[in-house]
N, CA, C and O atoms as CSV, one atom per row, in Angstrom:
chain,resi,resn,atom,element,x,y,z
A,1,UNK,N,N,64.452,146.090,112.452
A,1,UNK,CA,C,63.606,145.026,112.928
A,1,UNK,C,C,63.985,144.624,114.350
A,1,UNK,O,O,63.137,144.215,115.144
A,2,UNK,N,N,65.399,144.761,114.682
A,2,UNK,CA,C,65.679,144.345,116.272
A,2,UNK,C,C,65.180,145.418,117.479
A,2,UNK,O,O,65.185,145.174,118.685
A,3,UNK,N,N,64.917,146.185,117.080
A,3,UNK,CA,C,64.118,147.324,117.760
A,3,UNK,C,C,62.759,146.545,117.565
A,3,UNK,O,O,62.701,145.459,118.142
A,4,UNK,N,N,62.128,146.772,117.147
A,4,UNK,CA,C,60.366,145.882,116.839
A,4,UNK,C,C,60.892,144.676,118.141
A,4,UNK,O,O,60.107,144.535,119.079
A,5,UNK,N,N,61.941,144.016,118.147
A,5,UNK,CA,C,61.675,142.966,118.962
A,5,UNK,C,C,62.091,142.894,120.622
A,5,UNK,O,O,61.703,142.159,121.530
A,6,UNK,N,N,63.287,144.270,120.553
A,6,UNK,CA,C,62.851,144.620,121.746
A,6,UNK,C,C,61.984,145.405,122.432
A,6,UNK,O,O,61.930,145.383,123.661
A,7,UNK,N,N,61.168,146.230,121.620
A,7,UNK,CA,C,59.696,146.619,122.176
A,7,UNK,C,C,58.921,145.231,122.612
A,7,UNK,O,O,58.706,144.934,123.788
A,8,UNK,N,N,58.564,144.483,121.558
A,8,UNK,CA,C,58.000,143.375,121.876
A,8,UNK,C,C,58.620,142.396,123.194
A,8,UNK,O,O,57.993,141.825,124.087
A,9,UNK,N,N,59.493,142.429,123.037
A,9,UNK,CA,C,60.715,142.393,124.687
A,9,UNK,C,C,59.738,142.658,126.078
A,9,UNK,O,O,59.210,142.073,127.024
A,10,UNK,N,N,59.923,144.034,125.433
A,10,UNK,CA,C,59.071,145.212,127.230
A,10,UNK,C,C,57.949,145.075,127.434
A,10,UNK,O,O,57.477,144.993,128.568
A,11,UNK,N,N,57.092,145.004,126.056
A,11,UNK,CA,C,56.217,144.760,126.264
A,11,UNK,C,C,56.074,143.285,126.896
A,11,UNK,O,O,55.928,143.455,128.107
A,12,UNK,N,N,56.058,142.132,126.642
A,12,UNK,CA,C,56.155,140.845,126.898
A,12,UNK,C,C,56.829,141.052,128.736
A,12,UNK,O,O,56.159,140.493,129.605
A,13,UNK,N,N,57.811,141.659,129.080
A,13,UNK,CA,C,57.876,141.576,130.412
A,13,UNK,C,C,56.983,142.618,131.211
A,13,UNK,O,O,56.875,142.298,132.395
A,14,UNK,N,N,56.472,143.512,130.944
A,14,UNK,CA,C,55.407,144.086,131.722
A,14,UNK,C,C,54.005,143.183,131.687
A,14,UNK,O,O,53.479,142.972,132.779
A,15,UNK,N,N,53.577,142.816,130.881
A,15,UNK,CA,C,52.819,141.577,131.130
A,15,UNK,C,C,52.591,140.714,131.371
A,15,UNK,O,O,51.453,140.245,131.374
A,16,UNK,N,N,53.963,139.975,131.777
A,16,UNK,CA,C,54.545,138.807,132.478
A,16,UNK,C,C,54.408,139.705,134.141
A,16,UNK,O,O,53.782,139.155,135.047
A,17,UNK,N,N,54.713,140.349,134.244
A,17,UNK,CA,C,55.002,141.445,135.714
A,17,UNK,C,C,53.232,141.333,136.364
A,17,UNK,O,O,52.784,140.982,137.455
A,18,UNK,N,N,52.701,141.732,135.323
A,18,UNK,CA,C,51.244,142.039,135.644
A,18,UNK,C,C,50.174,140.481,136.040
A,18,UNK,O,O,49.357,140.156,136.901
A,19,UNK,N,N,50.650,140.024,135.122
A,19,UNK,CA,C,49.888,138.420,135.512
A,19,UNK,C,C,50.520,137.828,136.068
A,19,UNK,O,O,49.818,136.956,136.581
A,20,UNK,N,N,51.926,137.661,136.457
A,20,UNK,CA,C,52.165,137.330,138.072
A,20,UNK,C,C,51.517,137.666,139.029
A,20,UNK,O,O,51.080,136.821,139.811
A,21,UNK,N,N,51.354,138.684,139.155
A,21,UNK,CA,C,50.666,139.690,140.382
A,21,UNK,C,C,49.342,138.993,140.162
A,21,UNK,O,O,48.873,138.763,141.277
A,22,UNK,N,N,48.785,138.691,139.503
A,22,UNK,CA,C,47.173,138.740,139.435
A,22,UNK,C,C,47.285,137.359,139.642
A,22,UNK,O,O,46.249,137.014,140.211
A,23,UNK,N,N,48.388,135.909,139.382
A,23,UNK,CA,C,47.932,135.161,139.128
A,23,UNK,C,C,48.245,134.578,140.842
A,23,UNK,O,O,47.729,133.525,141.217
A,24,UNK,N,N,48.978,135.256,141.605
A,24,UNK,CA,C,49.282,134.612,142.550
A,24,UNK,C,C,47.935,133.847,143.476
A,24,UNK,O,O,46.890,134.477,143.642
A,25,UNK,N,N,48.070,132.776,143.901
A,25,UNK,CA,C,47.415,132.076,144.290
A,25,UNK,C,C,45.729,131.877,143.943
A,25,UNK,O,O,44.836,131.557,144.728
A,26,UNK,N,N,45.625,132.246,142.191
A,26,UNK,CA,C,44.564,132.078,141.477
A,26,UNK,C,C,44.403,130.662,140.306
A,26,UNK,O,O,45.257,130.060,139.656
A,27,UNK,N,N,43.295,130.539,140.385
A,27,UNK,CA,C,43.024,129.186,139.602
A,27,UNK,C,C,43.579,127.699,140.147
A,27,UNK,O,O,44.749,127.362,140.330
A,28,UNK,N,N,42.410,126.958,140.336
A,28,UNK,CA,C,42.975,125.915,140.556
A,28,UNK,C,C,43.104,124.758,139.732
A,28,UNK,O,O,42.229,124.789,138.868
A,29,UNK,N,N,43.962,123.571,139.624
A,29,UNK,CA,C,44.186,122.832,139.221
A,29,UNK,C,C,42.658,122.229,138.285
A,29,UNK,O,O,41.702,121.918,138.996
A,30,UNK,N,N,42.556,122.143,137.327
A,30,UNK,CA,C,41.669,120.961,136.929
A,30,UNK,C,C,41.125,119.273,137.057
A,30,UNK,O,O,41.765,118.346,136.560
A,31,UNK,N,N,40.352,119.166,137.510
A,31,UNK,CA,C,40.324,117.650,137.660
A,31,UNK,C,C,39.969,116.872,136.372
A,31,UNK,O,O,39.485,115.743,136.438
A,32,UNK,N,N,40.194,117.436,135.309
A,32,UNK,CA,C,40.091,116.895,134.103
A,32,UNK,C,C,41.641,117.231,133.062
A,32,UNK,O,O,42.260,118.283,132.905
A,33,UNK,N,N,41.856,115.976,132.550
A,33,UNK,CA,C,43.264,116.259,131.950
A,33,UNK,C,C,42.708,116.994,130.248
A,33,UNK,O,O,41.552,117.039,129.828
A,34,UNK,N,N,43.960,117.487,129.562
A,34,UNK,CA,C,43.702,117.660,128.557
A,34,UNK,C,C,43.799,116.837,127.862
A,34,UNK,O,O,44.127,115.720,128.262
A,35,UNK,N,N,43.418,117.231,125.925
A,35,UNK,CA,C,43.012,115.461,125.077
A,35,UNK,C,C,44.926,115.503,124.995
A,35,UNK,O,O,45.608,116.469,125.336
A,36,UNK,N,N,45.505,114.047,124.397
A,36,UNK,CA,C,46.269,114.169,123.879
A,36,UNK,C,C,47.541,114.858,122.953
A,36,UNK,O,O,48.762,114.990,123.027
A,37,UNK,N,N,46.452,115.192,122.064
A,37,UNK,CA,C,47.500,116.213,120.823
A,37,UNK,C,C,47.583,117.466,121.803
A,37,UNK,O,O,48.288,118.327,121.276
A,38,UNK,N,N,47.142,117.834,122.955
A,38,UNK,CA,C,47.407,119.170,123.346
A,38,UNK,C,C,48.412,118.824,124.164
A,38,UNK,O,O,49.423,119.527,124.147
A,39,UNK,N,N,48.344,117.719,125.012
A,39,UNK,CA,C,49.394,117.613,125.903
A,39,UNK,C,C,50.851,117.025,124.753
A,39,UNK,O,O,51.895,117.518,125.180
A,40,UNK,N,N,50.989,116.533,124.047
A,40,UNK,CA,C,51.663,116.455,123.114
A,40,UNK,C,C,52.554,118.215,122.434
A,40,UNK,O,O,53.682,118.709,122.429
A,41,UNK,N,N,51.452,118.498,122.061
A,41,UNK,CA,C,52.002,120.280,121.574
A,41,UNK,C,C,52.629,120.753,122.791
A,41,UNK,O,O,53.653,121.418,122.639
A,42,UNK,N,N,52.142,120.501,124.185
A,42,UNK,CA,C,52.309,120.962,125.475
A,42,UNK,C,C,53.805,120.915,125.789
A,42,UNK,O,O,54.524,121.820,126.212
A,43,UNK,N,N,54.137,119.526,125.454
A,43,UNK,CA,C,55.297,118.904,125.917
A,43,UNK,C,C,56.462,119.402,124.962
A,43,UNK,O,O,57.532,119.777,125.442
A,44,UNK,N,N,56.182,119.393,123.368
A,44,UNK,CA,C,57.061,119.996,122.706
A,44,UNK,C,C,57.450,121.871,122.756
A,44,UNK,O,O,58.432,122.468,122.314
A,45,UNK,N,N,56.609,122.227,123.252
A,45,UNK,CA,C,56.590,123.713,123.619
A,45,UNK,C,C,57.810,123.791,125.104
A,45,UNK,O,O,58.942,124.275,125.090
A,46,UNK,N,N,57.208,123.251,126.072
A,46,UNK,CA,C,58.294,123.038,127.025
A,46,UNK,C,C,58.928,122.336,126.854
A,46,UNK,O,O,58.594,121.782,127.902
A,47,UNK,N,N,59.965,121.433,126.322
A,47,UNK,CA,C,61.131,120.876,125.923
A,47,UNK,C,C,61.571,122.027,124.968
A,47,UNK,O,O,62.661,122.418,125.385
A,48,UNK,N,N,61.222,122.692,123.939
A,48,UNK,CA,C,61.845,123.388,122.760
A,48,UNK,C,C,62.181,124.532,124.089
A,48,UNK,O,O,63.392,124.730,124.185
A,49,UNK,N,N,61.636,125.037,124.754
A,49,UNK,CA,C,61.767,126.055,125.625
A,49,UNK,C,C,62.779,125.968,126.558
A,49,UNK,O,O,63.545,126.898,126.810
A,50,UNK,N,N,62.805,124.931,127.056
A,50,UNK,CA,C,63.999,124.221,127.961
A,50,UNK,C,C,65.400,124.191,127.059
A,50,UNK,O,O,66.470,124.587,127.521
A,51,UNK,N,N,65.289,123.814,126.086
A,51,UNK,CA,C,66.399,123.371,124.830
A,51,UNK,C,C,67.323,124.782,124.275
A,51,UNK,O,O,68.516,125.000,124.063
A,52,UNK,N,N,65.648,125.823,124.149
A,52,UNK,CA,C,66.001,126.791,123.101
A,52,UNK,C,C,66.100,126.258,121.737
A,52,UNK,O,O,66.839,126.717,120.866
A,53,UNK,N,N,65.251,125.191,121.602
A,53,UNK,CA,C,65.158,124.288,120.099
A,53,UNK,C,C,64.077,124.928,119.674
A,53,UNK,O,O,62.977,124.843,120.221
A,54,UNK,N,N,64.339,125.621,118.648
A,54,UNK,CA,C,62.867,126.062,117.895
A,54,UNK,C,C,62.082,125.238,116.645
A,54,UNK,O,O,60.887,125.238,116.347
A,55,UNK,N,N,62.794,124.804,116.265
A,55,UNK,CA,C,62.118,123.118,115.942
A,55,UNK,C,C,61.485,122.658,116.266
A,55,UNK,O,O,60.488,122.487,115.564
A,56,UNK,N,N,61.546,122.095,117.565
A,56,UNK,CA,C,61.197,121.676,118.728
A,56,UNK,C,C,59.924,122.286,119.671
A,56,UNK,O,O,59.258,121.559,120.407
A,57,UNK,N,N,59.768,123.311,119.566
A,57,UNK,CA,C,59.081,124.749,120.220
A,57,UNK,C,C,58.211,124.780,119.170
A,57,UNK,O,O,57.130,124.514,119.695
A,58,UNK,N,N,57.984,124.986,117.705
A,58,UNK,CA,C,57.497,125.091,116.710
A,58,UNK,C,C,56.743,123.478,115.539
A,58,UNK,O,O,56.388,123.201,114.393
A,59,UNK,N,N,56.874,122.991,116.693
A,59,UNK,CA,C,57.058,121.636,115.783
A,59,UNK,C,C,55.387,121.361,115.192
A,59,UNK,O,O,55.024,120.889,114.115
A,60,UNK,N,N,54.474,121.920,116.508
A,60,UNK,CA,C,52.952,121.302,116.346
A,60,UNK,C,C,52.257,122.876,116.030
A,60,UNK,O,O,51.086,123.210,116.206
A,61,UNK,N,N,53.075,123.468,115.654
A,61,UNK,CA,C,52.968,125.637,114.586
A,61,UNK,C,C,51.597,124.879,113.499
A,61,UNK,O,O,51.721,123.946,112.705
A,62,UNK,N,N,50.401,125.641,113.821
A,62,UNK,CA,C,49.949,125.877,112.309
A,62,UNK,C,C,50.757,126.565,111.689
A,62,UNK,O,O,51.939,126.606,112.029
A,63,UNK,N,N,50.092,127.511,110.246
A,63,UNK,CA,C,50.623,128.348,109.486
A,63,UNK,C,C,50.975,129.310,109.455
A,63,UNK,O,O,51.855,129.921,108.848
A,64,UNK,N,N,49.713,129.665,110.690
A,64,UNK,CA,C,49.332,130.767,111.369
A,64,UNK,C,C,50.430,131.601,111.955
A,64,UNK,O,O,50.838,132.758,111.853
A,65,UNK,N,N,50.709,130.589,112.566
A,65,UNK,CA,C,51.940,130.985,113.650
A,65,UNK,C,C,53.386,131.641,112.818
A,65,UNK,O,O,54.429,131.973,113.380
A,66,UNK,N,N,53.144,131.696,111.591
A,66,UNK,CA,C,54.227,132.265,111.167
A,66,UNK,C,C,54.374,133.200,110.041
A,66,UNK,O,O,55.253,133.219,109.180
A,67,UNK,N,N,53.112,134.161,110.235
A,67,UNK,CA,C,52.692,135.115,110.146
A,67,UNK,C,C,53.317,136.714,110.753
A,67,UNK,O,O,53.805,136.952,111.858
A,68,UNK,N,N,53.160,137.369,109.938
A,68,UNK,CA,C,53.364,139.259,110.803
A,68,UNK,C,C,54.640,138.728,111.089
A,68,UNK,O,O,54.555,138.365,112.262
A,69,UNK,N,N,55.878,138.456,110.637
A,69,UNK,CA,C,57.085,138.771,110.632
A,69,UNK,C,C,57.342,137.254,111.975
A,69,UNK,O,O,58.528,137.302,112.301
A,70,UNK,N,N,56.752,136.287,112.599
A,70,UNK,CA,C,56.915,135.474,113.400
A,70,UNK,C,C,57.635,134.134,112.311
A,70,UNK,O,O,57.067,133.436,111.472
A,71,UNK,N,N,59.020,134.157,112.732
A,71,UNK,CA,C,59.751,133.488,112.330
A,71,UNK,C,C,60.123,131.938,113.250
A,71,UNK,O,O,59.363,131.613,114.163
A,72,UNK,N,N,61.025,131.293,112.992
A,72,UNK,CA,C,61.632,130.560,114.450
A,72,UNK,C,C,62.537,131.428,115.071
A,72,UNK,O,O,62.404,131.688,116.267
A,73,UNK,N,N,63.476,131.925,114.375
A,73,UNK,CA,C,64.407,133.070,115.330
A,73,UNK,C,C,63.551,134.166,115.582
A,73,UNK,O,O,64.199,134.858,116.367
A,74,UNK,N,N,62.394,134.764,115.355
A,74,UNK,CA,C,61.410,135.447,116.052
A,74,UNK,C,C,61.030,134.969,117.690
A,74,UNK,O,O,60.825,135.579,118.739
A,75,UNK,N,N,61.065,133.407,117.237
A,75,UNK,CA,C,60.350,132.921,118.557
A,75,UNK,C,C,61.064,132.811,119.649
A,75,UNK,O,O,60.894,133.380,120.728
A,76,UNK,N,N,62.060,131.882,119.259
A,76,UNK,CA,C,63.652,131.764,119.927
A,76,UNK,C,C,64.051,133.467,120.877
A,76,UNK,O,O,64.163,133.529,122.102
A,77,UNK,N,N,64.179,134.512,120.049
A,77,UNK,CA,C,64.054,135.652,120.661
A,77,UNK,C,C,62.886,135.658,121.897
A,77,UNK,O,O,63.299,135.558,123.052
A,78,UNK,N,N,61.871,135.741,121.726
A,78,UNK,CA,C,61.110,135.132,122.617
A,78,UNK,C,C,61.146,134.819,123.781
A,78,UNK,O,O,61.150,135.467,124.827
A,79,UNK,N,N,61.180,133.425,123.463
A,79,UNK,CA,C,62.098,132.386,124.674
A,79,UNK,C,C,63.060,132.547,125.623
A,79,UNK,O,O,63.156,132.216,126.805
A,80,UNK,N,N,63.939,133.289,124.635
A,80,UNK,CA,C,64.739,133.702,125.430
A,80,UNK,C,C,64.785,135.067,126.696
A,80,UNK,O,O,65.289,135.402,127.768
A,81,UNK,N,N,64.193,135.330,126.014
A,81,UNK,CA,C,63.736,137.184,126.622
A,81,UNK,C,C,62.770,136.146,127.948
A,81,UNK,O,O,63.358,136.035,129.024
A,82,UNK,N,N,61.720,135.621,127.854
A,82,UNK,CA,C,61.161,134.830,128.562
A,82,UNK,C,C,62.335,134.379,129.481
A,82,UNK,O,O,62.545,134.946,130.553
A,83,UNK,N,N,62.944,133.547,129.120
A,83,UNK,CA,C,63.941,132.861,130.198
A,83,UNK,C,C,64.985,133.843,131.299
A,83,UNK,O,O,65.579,133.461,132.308
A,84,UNK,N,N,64.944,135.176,130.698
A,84,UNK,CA,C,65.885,136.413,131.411
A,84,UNK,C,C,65.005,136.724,132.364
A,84,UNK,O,O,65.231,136.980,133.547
A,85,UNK,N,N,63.678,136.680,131.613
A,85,UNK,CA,C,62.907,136.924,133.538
A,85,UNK,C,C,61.829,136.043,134.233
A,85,UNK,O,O,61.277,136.498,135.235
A,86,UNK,N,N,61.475,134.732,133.734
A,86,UNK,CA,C,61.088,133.769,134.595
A,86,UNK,C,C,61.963,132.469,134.827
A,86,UNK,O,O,61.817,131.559,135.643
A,87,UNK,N,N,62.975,132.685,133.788
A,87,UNK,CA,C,63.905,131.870,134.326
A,87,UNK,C,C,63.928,129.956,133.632
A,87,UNK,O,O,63.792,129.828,132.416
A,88,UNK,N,N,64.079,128.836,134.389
A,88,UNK,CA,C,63.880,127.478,134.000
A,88,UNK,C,C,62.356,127.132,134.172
A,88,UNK,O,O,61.839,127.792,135.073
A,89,UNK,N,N,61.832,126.591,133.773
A,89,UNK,CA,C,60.375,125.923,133.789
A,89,UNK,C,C,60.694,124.945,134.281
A,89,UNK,O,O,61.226,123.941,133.809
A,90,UNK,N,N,60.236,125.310,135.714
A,90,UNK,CA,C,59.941,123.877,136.160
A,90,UNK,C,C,58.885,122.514,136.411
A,90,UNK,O,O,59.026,121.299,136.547
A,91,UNK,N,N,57.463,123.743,136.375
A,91,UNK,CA,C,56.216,122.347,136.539
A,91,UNK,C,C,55.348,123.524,135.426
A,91,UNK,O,O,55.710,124.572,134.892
A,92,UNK,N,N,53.849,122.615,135.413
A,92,UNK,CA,C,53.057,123.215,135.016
A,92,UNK,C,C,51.861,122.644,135.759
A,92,UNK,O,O,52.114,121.581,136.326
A,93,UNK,N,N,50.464,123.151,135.908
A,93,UNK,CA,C,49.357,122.345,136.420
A,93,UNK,C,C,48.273,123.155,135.422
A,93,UNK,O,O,48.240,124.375,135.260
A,94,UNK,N,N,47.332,122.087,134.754
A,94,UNK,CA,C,46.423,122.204,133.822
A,94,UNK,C,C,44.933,123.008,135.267
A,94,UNK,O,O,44.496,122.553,136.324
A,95,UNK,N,N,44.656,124.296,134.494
A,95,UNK,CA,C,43.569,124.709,134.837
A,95,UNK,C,C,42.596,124.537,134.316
A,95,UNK,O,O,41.656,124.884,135.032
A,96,UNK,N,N,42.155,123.965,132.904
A,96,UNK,CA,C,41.333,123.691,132.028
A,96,UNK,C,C,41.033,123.823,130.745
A,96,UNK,O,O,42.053,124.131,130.128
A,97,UNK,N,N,39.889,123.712,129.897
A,97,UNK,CA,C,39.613,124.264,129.138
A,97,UNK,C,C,38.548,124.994,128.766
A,97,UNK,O,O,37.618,124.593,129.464
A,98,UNK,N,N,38.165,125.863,128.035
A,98,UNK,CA,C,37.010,126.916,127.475
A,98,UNK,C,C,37.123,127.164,126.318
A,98,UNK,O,O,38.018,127.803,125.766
A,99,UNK,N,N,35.874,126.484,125.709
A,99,UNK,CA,C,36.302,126.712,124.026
A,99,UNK,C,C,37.244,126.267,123.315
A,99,UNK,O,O,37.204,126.611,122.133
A,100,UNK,N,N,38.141,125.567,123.656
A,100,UNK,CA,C,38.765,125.287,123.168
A,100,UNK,C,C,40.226,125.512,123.191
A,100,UNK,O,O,41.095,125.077,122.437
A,101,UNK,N,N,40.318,126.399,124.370
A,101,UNK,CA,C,41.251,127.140,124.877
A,101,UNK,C,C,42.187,126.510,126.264
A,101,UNK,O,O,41.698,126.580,127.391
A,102,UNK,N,N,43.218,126.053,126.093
A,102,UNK,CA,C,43.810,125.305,127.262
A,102,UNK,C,C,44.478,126.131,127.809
A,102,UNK,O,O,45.140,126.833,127.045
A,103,UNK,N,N,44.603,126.408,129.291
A,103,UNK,CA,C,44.828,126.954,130.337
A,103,UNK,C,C,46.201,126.461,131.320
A,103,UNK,O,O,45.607,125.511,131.829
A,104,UNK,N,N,47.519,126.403,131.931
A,104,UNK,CA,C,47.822,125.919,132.658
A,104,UNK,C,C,48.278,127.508,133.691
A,104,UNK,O,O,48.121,128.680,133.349
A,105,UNK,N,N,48.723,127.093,134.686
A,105,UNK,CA,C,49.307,127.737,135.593
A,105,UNK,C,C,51.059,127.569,135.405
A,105,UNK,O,O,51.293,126.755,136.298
A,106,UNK,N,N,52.253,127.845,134.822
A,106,UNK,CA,C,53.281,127.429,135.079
A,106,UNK,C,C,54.303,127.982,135.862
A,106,UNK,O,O,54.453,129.201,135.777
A,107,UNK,N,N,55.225,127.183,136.797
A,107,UNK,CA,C,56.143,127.819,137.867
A,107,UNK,C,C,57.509,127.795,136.813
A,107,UNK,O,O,57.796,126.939,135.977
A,108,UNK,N,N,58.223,129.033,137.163
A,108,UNK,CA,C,59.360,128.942,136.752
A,108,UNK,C,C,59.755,129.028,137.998
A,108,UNK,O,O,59.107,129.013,139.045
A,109,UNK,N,N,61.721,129.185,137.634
A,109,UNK,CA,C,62.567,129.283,139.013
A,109,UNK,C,C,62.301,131.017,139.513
A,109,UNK,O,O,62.545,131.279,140.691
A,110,UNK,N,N,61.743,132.289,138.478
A,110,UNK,CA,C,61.905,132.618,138.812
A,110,UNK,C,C,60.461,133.858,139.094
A,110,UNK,O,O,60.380,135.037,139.439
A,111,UNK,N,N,59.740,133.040,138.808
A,111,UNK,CA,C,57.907,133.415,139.222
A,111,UNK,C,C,57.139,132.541,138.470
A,111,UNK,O,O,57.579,131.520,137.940
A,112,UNK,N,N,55.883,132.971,138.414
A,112,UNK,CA,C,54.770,131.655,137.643
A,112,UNK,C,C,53.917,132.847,136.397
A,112,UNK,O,O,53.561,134.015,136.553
A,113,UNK,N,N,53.839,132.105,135.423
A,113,UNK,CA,C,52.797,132.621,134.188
A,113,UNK,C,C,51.511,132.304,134.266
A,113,UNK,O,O,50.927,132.329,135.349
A,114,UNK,N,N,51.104,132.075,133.495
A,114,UNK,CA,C,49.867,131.568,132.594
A,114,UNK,C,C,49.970,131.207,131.318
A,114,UNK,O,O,50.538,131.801,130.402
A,115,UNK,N,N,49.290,130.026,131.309
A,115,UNK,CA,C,50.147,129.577,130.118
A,115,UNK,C,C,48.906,129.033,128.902
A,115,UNK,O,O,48.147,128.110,129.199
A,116,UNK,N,N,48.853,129.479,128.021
A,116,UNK,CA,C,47.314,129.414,127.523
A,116,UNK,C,C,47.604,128.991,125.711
A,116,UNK,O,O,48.176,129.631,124.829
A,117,UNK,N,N,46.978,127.756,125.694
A,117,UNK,CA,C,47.244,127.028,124.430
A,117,UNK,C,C,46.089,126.746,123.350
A,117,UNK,O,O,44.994,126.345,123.744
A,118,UNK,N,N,46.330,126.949,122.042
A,118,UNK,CA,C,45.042,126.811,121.488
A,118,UNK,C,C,45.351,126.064,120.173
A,118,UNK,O,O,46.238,126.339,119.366
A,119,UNK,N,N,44.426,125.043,120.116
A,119,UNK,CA,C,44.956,124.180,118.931
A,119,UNK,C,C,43.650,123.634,117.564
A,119,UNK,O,O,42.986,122.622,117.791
A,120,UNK,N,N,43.508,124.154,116.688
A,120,UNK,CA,C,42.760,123.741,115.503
A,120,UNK,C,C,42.158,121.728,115.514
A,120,UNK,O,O,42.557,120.671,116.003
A,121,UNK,N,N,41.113,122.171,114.719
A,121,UNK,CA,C,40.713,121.007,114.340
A,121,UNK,C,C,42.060,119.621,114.082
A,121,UNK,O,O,42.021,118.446,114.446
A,122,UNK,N,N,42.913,120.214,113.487
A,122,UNK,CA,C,43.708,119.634,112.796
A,122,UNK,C,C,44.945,118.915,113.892
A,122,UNK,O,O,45.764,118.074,113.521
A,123,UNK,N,N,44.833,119.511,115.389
A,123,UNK,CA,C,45.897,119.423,116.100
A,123,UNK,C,C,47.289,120.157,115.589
A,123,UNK,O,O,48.440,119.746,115.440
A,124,UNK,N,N,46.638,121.442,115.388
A,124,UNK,CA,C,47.984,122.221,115.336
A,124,UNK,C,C,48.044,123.532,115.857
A,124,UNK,O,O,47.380,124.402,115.294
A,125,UNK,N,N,48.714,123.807,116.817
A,125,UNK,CA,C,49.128,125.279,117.485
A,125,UNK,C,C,48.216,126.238,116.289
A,125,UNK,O,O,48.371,126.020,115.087
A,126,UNK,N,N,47.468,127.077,116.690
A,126,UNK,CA,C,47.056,128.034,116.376
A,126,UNK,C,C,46.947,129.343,117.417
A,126,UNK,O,O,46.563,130.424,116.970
A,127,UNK,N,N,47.338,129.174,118.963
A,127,UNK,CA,C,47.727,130.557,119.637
A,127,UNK,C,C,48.213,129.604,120.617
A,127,UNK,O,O,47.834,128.457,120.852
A,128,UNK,N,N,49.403,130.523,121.300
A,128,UNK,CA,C,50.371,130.438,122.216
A,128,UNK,C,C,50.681,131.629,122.820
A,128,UNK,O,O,51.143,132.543,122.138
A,129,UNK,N,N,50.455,131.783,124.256
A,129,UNK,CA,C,50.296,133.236,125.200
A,129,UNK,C,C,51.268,132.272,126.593
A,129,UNK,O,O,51.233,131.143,127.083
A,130,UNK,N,N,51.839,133.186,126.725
A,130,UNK,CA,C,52.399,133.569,128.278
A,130,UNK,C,C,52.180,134.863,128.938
A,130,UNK,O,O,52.706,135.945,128.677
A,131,UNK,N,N,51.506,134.633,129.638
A,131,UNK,CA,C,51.091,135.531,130.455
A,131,UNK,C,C,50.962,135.864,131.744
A,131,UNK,O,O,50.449,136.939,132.056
């Protein structure tokens, strides 16, 4: 299984590689904030991320999210692999939404993602992408 997660590893940094490149100086800021429960999920995602708290990171998880072998030490792996190549999170700026689909731009120390959040009727994480 630790093989499965460092594929998922390479994979995850070649696509981090690729939407850097694409995202540089794309999308701008939104002049509309997001509702609450997203900026809420928002905030616990980056604090658990900052922490390495998967508790914390996982807290506003549908069911969904823990599915196909996605554990908290699944995620944590993750995170971390994340943090080896963009490094500390330092800001984020909301690009919008579509469908239902929340958008930010985020800077780390050591390039910027895309950061794309999606949350159920219910206010609960149902997809989480860095990209």
């Amino acid at each position: 299984m630790a093989k499965d997660w460092r594929a998922l590893d390479h994979v995850i940094a070649v696509s981090l590689s690729i939407a850097c490149l694409m995202l540089s100086g794309c999308g701008r800021p939104s002049k509309t904030t997001p509702p609450n429960s997203v900026l809420s999920a928002l905030k616990n995602v980056r604090e658990g991320y900052d922490k390495e708290d998967m508790d914390l990171f996982c807290k506003d998880f549908s069911d969904i999210m823990f599915t196909q072998g996605f554990t908290k030490q699944a995620y944590l792996d993750v995170v971390q692999g994340l943090k080896r190549k963009l490094g500390e999170w330092k800001s984020e700026a909301y690009l919008g939404e579509d469908n239902g689909v929340h958008t930010w731009r985020a800077e780390f120390t050591n390039g910027k993602a895309e950061l794309v959040l999606v949350l159920n009727n219910d206010s609960r994480v149902t997809g989480l992408w860095f990209r």
